[in-house]
C-alpha positions as CSV (number, residue, x, y, z in Angstrom):
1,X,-4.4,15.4,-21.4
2,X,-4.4,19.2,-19.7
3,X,-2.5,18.8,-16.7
4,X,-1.9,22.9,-16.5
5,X,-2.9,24.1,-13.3
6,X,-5.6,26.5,-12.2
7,X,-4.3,29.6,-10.2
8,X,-6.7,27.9,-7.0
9,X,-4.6,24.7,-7.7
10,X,-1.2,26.0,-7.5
11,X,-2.2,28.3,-4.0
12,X,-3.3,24.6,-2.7
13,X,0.2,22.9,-4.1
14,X,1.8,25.6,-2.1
15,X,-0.4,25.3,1.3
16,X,0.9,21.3,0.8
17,X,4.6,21.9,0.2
18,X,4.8,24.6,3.5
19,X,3.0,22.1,5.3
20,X,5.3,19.4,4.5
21,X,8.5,21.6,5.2
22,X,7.2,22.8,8.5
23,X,4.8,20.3,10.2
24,X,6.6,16.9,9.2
25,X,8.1,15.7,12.3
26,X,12.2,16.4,11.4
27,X,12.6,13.0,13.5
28,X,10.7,10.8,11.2
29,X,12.0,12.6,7.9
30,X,15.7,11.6,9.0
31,X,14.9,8.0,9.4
32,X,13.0,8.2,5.8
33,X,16.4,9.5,4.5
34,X,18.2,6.8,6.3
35,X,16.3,4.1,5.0
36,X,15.5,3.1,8.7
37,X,12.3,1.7,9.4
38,X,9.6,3.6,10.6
39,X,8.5,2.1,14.3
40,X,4.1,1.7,15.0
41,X,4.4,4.8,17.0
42,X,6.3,6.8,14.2
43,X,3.6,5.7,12.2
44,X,0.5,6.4,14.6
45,X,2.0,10.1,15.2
46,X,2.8,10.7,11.7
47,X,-0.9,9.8,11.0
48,X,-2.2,12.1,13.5
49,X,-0.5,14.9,12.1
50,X,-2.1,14.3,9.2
51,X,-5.0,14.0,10.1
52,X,-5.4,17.1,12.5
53,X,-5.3,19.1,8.8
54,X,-8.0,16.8,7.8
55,X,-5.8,15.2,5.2
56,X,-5.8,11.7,6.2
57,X,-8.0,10.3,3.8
58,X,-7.6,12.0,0.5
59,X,-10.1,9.9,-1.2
60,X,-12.8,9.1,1.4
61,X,-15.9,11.2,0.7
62,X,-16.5,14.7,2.9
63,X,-19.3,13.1,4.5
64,X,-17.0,10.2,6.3
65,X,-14.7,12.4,7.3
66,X,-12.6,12.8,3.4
67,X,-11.0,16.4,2.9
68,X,-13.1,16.2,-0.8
69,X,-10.8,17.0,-3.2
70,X,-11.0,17.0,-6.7
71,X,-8.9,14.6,-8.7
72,X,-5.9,17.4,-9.9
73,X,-5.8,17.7,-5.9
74,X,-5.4,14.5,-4.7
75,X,-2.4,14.2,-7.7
76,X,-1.4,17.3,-6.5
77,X,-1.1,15.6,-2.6
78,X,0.5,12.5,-3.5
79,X,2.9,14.3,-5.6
80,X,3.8,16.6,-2.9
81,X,4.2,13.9,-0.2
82,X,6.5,11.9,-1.6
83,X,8.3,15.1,-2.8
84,X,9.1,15.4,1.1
85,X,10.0,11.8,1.4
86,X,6.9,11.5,4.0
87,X,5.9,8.2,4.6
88,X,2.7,6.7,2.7
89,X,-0.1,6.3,4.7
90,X,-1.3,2.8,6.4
91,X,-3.1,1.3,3.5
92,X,-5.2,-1.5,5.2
93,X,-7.8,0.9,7.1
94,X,-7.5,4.3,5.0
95,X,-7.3,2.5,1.5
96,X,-9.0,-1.0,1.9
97,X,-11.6,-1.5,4.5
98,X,-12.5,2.1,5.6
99,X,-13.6,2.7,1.8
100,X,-15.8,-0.9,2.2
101,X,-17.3,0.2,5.4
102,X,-18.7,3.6,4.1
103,X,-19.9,1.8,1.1
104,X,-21.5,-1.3,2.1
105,X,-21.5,-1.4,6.1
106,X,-24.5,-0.4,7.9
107,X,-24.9,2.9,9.8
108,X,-23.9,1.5,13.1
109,X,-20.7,0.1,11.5
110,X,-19.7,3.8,9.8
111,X,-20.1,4.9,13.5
112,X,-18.3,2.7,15.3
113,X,-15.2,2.3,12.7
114,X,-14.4,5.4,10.4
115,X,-13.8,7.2,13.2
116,X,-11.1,5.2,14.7
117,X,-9.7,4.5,11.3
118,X,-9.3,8.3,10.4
119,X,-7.7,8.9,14.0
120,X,-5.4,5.9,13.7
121,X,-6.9,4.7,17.2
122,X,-7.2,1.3,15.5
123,X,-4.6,-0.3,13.3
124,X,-6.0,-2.9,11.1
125,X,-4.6,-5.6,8.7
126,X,-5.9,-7.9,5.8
127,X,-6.8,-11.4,6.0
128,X,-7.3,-12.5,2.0
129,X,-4.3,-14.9,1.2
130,X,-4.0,-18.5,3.4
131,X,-1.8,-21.3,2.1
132,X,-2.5,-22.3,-0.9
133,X,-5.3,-19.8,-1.7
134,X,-3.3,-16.4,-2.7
135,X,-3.7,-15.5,-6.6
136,X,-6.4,-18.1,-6.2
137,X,-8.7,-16.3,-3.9
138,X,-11.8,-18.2,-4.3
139,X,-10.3,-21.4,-3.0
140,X,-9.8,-20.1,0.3
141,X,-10.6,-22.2,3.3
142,X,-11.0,-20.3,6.2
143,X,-14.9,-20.8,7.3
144,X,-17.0,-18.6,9.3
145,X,-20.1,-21.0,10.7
146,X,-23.2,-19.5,12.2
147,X,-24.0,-20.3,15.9
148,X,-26.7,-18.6,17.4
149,X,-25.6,-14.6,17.0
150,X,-21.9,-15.2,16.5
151,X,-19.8,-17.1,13.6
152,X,-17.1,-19.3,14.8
153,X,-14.2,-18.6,12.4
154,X,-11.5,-21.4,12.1
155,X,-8.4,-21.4,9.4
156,X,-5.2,-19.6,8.7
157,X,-4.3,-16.5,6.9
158,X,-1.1,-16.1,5.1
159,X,1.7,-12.6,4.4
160,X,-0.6,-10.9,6.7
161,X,1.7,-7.4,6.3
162,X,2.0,-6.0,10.1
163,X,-0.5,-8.1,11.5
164,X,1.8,-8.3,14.4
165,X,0.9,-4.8,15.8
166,X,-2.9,-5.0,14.2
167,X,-5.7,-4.7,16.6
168,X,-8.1,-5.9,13.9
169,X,-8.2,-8.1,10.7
170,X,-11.0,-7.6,7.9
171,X,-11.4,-11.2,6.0
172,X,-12.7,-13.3,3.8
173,X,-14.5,-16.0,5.0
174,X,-16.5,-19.0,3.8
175,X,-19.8,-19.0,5.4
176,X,-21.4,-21.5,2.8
177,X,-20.1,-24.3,1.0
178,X,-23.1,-25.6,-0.9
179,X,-22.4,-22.9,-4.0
180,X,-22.1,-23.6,-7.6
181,X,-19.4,-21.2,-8.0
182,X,-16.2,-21.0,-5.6
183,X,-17.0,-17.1,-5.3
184,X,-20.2,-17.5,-4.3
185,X,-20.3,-18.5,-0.6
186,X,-17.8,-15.7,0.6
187,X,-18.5,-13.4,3.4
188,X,-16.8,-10.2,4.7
189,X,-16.0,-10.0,8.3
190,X,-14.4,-7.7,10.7
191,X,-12.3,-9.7,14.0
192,X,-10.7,-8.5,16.8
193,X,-7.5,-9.5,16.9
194,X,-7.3,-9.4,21.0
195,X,-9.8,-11.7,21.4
196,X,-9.2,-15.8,22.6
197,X,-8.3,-18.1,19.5
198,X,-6.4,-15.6,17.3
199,X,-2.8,-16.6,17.0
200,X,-0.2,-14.3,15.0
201,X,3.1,-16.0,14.0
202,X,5.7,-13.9,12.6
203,X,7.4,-14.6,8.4
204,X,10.9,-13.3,8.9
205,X,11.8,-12.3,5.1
206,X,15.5,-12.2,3.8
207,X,16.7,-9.0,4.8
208,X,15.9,-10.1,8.9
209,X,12.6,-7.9,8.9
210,X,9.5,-9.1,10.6
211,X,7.0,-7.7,8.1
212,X,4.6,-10.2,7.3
213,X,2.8,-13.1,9.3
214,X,0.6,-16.3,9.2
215,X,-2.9,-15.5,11.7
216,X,-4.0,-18.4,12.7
217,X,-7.8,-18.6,13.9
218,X,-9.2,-21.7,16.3
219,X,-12.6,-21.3,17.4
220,X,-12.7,-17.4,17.1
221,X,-16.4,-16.2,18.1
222,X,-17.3,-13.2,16.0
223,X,-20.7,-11.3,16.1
224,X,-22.7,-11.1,13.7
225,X,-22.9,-7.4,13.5
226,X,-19.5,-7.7,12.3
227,X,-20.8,-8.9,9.2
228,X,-20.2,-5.9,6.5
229,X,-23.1,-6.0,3.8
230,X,-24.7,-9.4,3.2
231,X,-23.8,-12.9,3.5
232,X,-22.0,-14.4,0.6
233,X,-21.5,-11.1,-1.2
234,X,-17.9,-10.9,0.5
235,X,-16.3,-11.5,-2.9
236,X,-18.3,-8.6,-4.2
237,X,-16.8,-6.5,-1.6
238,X,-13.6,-7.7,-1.7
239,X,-13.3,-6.9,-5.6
240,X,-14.2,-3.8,-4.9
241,X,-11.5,-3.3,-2.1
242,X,-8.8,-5.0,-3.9
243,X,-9.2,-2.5,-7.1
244,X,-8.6,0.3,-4.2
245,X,-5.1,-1.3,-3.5
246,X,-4.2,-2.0,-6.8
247,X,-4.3,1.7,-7.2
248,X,-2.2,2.3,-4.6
249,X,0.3,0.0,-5.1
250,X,0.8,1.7,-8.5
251,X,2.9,4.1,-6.5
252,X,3.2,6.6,-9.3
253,X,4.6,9.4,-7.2
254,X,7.1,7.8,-5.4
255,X,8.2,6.4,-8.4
256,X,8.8,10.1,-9.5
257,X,10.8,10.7,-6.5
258,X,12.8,7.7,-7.0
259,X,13.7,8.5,-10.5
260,X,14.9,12.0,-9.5
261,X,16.9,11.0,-6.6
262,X,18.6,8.5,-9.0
263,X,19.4,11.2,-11.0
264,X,21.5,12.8,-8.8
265,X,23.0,9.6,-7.4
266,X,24.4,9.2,-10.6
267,X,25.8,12.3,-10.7
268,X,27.5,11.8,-7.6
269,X,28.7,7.7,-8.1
270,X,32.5,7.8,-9.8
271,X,33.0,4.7,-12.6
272,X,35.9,4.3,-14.4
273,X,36.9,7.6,-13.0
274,X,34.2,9.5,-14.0
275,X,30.6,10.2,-13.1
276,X,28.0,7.8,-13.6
277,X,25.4,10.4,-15.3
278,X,28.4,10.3,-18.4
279,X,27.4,6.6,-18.6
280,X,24.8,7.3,-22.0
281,X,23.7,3.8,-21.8
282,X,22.7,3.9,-17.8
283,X,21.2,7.8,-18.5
284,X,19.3,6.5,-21.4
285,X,17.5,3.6,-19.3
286,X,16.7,6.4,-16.6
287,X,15.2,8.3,-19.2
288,X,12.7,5.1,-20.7
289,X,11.7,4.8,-17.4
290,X,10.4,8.1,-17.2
291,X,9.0,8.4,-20.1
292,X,6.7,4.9,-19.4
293,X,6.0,6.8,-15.7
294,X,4.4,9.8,-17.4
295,X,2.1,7.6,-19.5
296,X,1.5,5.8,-16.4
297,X,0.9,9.1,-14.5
298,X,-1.7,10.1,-17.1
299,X,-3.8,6.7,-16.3
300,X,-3.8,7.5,-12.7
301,X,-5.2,10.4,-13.2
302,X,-7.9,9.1,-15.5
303,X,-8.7,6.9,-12.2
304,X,-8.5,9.6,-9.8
305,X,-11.1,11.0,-11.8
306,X,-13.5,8.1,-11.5
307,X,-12.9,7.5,-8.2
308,X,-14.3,11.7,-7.5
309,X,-17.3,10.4,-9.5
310,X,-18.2,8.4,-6.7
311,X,-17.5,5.2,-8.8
312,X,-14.8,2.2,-7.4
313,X,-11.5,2.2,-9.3
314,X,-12.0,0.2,-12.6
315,X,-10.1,-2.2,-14.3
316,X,-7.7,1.0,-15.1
317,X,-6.7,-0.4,-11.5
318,X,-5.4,-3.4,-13.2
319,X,-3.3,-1.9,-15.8
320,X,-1.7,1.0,-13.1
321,X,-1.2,-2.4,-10.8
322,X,1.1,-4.4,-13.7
323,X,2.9,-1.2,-14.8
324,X,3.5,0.6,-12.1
325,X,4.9,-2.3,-9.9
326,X,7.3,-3.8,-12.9
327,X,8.4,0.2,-13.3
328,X,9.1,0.5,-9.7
329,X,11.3,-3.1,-9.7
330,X,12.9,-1.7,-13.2
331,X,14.0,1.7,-10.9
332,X,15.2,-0.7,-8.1
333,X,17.3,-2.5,-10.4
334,X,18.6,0.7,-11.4
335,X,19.5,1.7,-8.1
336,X,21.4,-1.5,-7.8
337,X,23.5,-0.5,-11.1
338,X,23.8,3.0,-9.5
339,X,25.5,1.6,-6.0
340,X,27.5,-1.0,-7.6
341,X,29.4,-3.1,-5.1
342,X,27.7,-0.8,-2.6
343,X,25.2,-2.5,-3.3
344,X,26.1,-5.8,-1.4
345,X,23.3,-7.1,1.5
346,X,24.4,-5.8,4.9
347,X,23.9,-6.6,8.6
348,X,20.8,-3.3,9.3
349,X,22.3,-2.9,12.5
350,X,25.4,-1.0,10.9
351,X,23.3,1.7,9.3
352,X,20.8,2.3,11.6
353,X,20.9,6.0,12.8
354,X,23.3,6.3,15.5
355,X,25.8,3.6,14.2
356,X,29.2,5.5,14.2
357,X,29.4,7.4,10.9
358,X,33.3,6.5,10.4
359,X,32.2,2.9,10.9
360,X,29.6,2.7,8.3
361,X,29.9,1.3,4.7
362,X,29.3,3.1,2.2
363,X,28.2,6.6,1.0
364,X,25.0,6.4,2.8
365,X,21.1,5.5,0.9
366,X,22.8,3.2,-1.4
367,X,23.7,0.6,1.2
368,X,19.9,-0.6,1.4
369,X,19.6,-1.1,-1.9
370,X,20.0,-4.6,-2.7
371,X,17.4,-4.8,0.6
372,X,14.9,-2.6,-0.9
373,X,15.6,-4.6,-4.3
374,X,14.5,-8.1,-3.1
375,X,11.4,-6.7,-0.8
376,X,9.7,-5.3,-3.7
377,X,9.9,-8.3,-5.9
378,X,6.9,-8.8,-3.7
379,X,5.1,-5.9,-5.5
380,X,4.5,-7.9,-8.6
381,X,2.8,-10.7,-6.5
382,X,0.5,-9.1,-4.1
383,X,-2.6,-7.2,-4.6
384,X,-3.3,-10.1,-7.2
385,X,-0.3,-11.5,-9.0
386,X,0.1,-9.3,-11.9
387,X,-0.4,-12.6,-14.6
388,X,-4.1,-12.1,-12.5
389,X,-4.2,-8.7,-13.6
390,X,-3.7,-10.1,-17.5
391,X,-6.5,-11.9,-17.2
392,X,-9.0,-9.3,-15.3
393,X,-7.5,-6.7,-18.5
394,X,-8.3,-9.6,-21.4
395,X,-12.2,-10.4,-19.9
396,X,-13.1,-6.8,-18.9
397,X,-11.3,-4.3,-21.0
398,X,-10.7,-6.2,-24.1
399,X,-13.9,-8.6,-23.6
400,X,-11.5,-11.5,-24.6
């Protein structure tokens, strides 16, 4: 594949590294190279930033408000943004429903929504997984019934990432259960999350962080305008969405930065006396990892390009979704060799930024390692386990 770039493409990477080095808030960047978590403000303002260049949505059409790029651009972006260490953006509007809405909502809906979503005046969250219906989507429970001009929804929605600070949840819902297939009978639906009957309840994980959340729904009335394209086509449309975030989750830039910053970590971590970059057997597994991240690259690319086309992500998403998330666990386990006893679980509140620097442990980054190591076993799970994926690549790309 040609990935030499035009003389018009380097002049953009160059307009998207100044803008990075001079318009990313310096506040924000310190707490990415901190490993501290980024608050819902830092988040909102970063996005507005963003946004005011027109760059919010790299892969939204121009006609919803998209900055319509070609594919070597948005690479181009995504390469450059994690080059800076800037934040990714908030998937769940940007990547997942915005892209459903413009596609399959109705005029009124585009209005009302993309707007909001590009400006970050709404923060919204995903209601797919309950308990015991995650990689086994179609046997979800939650039921939308029609009264009148409103469904009442009632039923529970599981790992609901930052659905504490959401102001609304797009779901799946079961609006009919007289079907011959379990996916037939699913609808799409947008909810306010402020409205009587909607209950979040926080999921601590094991590093202390309140990330994820159970949404609990009892008697919620929802209008039926907030119905996105027809009734029982919802597993259509959330096919479509869920090949969006597989993409995504691929993280093949980040994984680039990663990989480079390891690189010099091992430079700087001592073993046995002597750097850890002398170490041929830890070098050499840094060096298979990039190797399987270009190949990886190359496939996102592919997908880039048929997502310009105006087609949804493919299966491709699939195979970007199992590779790219067991790379990026592979890197973190890497990391973990890299810090050595560094590496130990810590109490956050002795590294967050202001925590006397004679009073920390460590050398700095490392210290969140073993943290960041069992968050992202996660990445192998959601978006559709990737044993789900295996089976999607077998029926559609191998016709198995």
């Amino acid at each position: 594949m040609n990935v030499t770039f035009s003389n018009e493409e380097l002049a953009f990477r160059a307009e998207v590294r100044e803008f990075f080095e001079t318009e990313f808030p310096q506040d924000i960047l310190e707490k990415q190279n901190n490993a501290v978590p980024l608050t819902r403000d830092d988040v909102i303002r970063w996005h507005r930033v963003i946004n005011e260049k027109g760059w919010v949505a790299p892969n939204w059409p121009k006609e919803y408000g998209g900055p319509g790029w070609t594919p070597v651009q948005k690479y181009i972006f995504a390469d450059e943004q994690a080059r800076a260490n800037a934040p990714g953006f908030l998937a769940f509007g940007l990547s997942m429903v915005g892209p459903i809405i413009y596609t399959y909502g109705t005029d009124e809906q585009k209005q009302r929504f993309l707007p909001d979503i590009l400006q970050t005046n709404t923060w919204w969250c995903q209601g797919y997984s309950e308990p015991g219906a995650g990689s086994d989507l179609a046997s979800l429970k939650t039921r939308a019934d029609l009264n009148g001009d409103h469904y009442v929804v009632n039923g529970t929605k599981s790992w609901t990432t930052l659905g504490q600070y959401a102001d609304w949840i797009f779901c799946l819902v079961r609006t009919n259960t007289d079907v011959a297939r379990r996916q037939e009978g699913i609808s799409f639906v947008l909810i306010d999350m402020r409205q009587p009957g909607v209950t979040v309840k926080p999921i601590i994980m094991l590093g202390g962080e309140h990330e994820v959340n159970e949404v609990h729904f009892e008697n919620v009335k929802v209008p039926i305008e907030n119905l996105v394209g027809e009734e029982g086509k919802g597993w259509t449309y959330g096919k479509v969405l869920l090949q969006h975030e597989r993409t995504n989750i691929a993280g093949v830039a980040r994984s680039k930065f990663d990989l480079t910053r390891l690189r010099a970590q091992a430079e700087k971590s001592i073993r046995g006396g002597e750097p850890l970059a002398n170490d041929r057997n830890f070098m050499r597994k840094i060096a298979a990892a990039e190797v399987e991240l270009k190949a990886l690259e190359y496939t996102e690319l592919r997908t880039l390009a048929s997502i310009a086309s105006g087609k949804a992500p493919g299966p491709e998403s699939s195979i970007l979704k199992i590779a790219g998330t067991e790379l990026h666990q592979r890197v973190d386990a890497l990391y973990l060799e890299a810090a050595g006893y560094y590496a130990l679980p810590y109490v956050r509140d002795q590294y967050v930024l202001g925590f006397p620097e004679n009073e920390r442990v460590g050398e700095g980054k490392e210290t969140s390692t073993s943290l960041t190591y069992f968050n992202h076993r996660k990445l192998s799970i959601f978006g559709g386990s990737n044993e789900i994926q295996k089976n999607i690549i077998a029926k559609h790309v191998l016709g198995l």
